[in-house]
N, C-alpha and C positions, 0 to 999 in steps of 0.2 A: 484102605481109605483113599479117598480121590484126592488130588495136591489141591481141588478147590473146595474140600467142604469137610472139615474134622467132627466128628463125633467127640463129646469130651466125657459125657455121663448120661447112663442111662436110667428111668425109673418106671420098671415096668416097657411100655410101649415110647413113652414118652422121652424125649431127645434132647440135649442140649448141646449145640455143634458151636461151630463155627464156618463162615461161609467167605471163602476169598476172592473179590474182585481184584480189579486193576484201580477201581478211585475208595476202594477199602474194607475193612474188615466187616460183616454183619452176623452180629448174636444172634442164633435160634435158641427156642422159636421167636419168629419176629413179624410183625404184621409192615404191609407197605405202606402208606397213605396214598390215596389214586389223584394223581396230577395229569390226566387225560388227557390236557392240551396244553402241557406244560406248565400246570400251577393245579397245585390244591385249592379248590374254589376259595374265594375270600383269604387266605393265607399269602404269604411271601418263602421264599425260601429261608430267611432267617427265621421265620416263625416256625417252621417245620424241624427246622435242625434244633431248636429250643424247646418242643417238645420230645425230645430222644429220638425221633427217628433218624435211621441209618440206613435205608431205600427206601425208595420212592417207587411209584409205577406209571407209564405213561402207557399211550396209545397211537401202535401206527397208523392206524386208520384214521383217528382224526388229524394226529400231524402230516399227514399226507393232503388231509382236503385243506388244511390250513396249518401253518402258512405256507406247507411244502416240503417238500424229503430237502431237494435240492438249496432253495432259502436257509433250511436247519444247516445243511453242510457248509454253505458257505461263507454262515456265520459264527460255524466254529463247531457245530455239534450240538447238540442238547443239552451237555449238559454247562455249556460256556453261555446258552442263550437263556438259560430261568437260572443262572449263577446257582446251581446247585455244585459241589463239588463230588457229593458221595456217590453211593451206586444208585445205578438204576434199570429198573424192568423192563421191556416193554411187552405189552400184550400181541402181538399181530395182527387182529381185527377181525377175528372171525367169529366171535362173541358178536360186534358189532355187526355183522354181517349176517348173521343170522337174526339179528333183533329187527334188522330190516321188513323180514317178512318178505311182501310180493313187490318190496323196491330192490329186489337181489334175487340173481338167476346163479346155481349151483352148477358147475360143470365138471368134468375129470382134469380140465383144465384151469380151473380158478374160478374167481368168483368174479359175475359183472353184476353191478349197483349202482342205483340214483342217487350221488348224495342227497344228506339229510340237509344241506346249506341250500343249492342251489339246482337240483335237480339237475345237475350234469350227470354225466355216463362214467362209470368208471370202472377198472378191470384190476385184481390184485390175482397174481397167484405163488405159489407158495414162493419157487422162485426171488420175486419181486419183494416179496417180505422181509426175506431174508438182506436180500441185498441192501432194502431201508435201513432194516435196522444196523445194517452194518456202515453206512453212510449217517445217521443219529451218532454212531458211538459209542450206546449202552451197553452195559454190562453183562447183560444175562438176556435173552434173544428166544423169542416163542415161537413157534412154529404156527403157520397156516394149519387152521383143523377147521374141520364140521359138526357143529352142537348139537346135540339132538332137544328139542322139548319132551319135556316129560309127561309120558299117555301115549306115546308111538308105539305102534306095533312093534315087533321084534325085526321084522324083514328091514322096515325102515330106517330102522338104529343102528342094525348090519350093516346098509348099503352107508350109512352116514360113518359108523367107524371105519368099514374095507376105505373110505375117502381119505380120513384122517390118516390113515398107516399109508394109504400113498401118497400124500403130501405131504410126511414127515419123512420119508425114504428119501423123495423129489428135496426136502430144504436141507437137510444130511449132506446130499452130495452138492448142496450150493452151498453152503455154509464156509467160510475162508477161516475163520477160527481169530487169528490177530489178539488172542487175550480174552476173547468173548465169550461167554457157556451159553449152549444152547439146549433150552427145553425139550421134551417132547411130552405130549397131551396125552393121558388117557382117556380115552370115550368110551361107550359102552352103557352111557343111562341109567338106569335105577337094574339090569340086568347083568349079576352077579359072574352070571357066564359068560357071558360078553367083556365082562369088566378083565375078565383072568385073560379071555383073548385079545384082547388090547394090550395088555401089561406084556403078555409071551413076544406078543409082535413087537412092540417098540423099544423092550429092554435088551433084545437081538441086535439094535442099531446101535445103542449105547450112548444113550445121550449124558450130556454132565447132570442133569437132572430131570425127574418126572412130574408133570402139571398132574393134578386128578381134575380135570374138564366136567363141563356138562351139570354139574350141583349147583343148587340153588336157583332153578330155571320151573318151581314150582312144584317140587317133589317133598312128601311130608317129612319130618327133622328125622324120622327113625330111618327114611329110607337112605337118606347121606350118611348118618351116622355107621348104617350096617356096611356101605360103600367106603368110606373111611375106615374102619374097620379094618375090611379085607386088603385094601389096599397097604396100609400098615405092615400086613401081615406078608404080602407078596413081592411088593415094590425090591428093589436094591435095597439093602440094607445101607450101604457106603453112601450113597447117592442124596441128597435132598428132594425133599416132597413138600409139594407145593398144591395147596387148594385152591381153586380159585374162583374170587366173587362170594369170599363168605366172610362177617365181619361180624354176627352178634355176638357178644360177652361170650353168652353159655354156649353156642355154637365154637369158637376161638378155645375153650374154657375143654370141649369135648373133644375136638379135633388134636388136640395138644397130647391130652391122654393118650387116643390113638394112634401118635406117631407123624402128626403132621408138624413141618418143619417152619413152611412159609406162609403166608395169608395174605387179600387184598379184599377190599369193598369199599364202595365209597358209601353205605350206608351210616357210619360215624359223621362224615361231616353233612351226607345230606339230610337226614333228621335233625341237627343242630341249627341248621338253616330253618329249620319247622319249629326251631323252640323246644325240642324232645333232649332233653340232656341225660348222660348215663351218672346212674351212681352204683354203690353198690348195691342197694337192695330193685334194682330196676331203672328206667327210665323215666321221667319224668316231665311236665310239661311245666315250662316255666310261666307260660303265659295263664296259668290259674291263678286264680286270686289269692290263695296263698302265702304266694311268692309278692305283690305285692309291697309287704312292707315287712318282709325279713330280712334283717340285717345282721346277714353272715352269708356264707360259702351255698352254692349250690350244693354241694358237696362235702361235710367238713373233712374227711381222708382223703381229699385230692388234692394234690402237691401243684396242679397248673399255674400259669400266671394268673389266667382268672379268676382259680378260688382266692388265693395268695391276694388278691387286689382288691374285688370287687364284690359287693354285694348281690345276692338272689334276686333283690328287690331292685336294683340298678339292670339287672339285666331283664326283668321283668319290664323294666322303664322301655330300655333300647326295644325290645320289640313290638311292644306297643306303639310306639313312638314311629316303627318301622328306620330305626339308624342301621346305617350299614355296620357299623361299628358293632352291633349285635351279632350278626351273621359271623363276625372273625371272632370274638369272644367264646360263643359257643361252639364255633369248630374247635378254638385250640382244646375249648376244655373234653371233648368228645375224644378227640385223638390223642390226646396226656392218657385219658380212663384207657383207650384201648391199649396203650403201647406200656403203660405203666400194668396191666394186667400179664401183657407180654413179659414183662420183666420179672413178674412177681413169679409166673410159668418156670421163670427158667430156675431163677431161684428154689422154688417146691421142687422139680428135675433134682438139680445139685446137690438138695438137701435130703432127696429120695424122700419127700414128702406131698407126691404130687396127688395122690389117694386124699391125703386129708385136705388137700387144698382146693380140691375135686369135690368133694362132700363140703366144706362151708362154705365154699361159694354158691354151689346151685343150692345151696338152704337158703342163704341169705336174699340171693337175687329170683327179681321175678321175670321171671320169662314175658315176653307180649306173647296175646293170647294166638296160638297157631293160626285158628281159622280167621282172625284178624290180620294176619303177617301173610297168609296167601294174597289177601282180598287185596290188604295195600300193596302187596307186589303185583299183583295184574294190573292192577286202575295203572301202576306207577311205568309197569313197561307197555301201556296201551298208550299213555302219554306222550311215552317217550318217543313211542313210533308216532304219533301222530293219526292213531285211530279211533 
């Protein structure tokens, strides 16, 4: 076992560790909540530590166009500037960098791009990543990679993984260590064979833990799940495994079963922001009539502050109403359901009842309908880029 990441019980595939930073202990399986520019949208750090989380995930590439690697250092690190104390992720921006599209040019030597603020010029490479994150301060440090979208040829998903293994080689040998773990990315797309060659190459470098990259970039749920799957099967046993950019229920719910350790999305609180709140038998829209004039819990089995306080019908008000005050409500209560599902994982794990807990959930909960969950995901990264 690795001195940062215990395995404590197993059930079936499914894992319950523990994971050691330098600012503290985190339970698997565990989901992050994404603070991408140093805050959970609408949330505070006390509101985040108040719904159990115990990491966070940020992003080098937005802290870099704002308000600065160098500003973050000088004002203590990240994690003294959003007063979080506990651990933290950070992504290294090549997710963002590929959302880019044609405001980002690919090279063997890094990546140049127009920010998305100000259409300035910018150059990252793997290098440079590393050395951010190492001036941030965080905990656990990702490597520069290249994502492939899903429907590429095989040739192109090649050339985009042979990228990935040399700029995970290239941030290896930049890497200072000081307390820090760092990632390494598997790529390799919806192809199985590729996936194995990814995993052979990068587990030769030996990193403290493996990303599985590239999922949920518009590939259909069987095809992550058979990639989860394998990966489960091949990864480090000792090592933690780490998915990344997936966050539904039943998605969190599958991947768990298969042996995945960590999770991020910001899909919890950006639907909450829409009114869409989770419960157990599916998501829900609050803004229907309804909700209205019920008066009780969005949710009656959620333990949040929100249920705990406030009525359906009040938060039906706030968005209507359009109160900012709505927007924090329903984030906390989205990220309580995910991180309290996370718990209930590890719990099913410990109890070697993760079969049954596998089976009444996805009876219980409704899935959003797939060919609706692509369509919002494209509208939502056509947006994003501004196409």
């Amino acid at each position: 076992m690795s001195d940062k990441f215990k395995i404590e019980i197993v059930d079936g595939s499914g894992r319950a560790g523990k994971l050691y930073t330098s600012h503290g202990i985190v339970d698997t399986p565990a989901f992050m909540p994404v603070a991408t520019q140093g805050s959970v949208k609408a949330l505070d750090s006390r509101d985040i530590e108040s719904i159990g989380a115990n990491i966070i995930l940020s992003n080098t590439y937005h802290l870099m166009l704002r308000p600065g690697i160098q500003t973050l250092k000088d004002l203590g690190g990240l994690h003294v500037f959003m007063g979080w104390n506990k651990p933290i992720l950070t992504d290294s921006g090549g997710f963002q960098t590929f959302s880019l599209g044609k405001l980002s040019h690919i090279t063997e030597e890094g990546v140049t791009f127009r920010s998305h603020i100000d259409g300035s010029s910018n150059f990252l490479s793997p290098e440079m990543v590393i050395e951010y994150q190492e001036l941030l301060g965080v905990d656990i440090a990702m490597v520069l990679d290249q994502c492939s979208q899903y429907g590429l040829i095989k040739e192109e998903v090649l050339k985009a993984t042979d990228r990935t293994h040399s700029w995970a080689s290239r941030s290896k040998l930049a890497h200072k260590g000081n307390g820090q773990s760092l990632f390494g990315i598997i790529q390799g797309g919806g192809d199985l064979e590729l996936r194995r060659y990814s995993v052979n190459f990068l587990t030769s470098l030996d990193f403290d833990g493996y990303a599985i990259g590239g999922m949920s970039v518009g590939e259909p749920k069987q095809v992550m799940y058979e990639t989860v799957e394998l990966m489960g099967q091949i990864l480090p046993y000792e090592k933690p495994r780490y998915l990344m950019g997936v966050g539904s229920p039943e998605d969190l719910v599958e991947c768990v079963y298969r042996g995945v350790d960590l999770f991020d999305c910001v899909l919890p609180s950006r639907v909450a922001r829409n009114g869409s709140l989770m419960t157990v038998s599916g998501r829900v829209n609050i803004l229907n009539k309804a909700y209205k004039t019920l008066d009780g819990p969005v949710d009656e089995n959620c333990n949040c502050y929100t249920c705990k306080n406030f009525s359906a019908a009040y938060l039906n008000h706030l968005f209507k109403a359009h109160e900012l005050s709505g927007y924090r409500l329903a984030t906390i209560h989205n990220l309580r359901f995910i991180l309290k599902l996370m718990e209930d994982l590890r719990v099913a794990i410990q109890n070697n009842k993760l079969d049954i807990f596998r089976e009444e959930f996805m009876y219980n909960y409704r899935s959003s309908n797939e060919a609706v969950r692509l369509s919002q995901k494209e509208k939502w990264m056509k947006n994003k880029l501004g196409h």
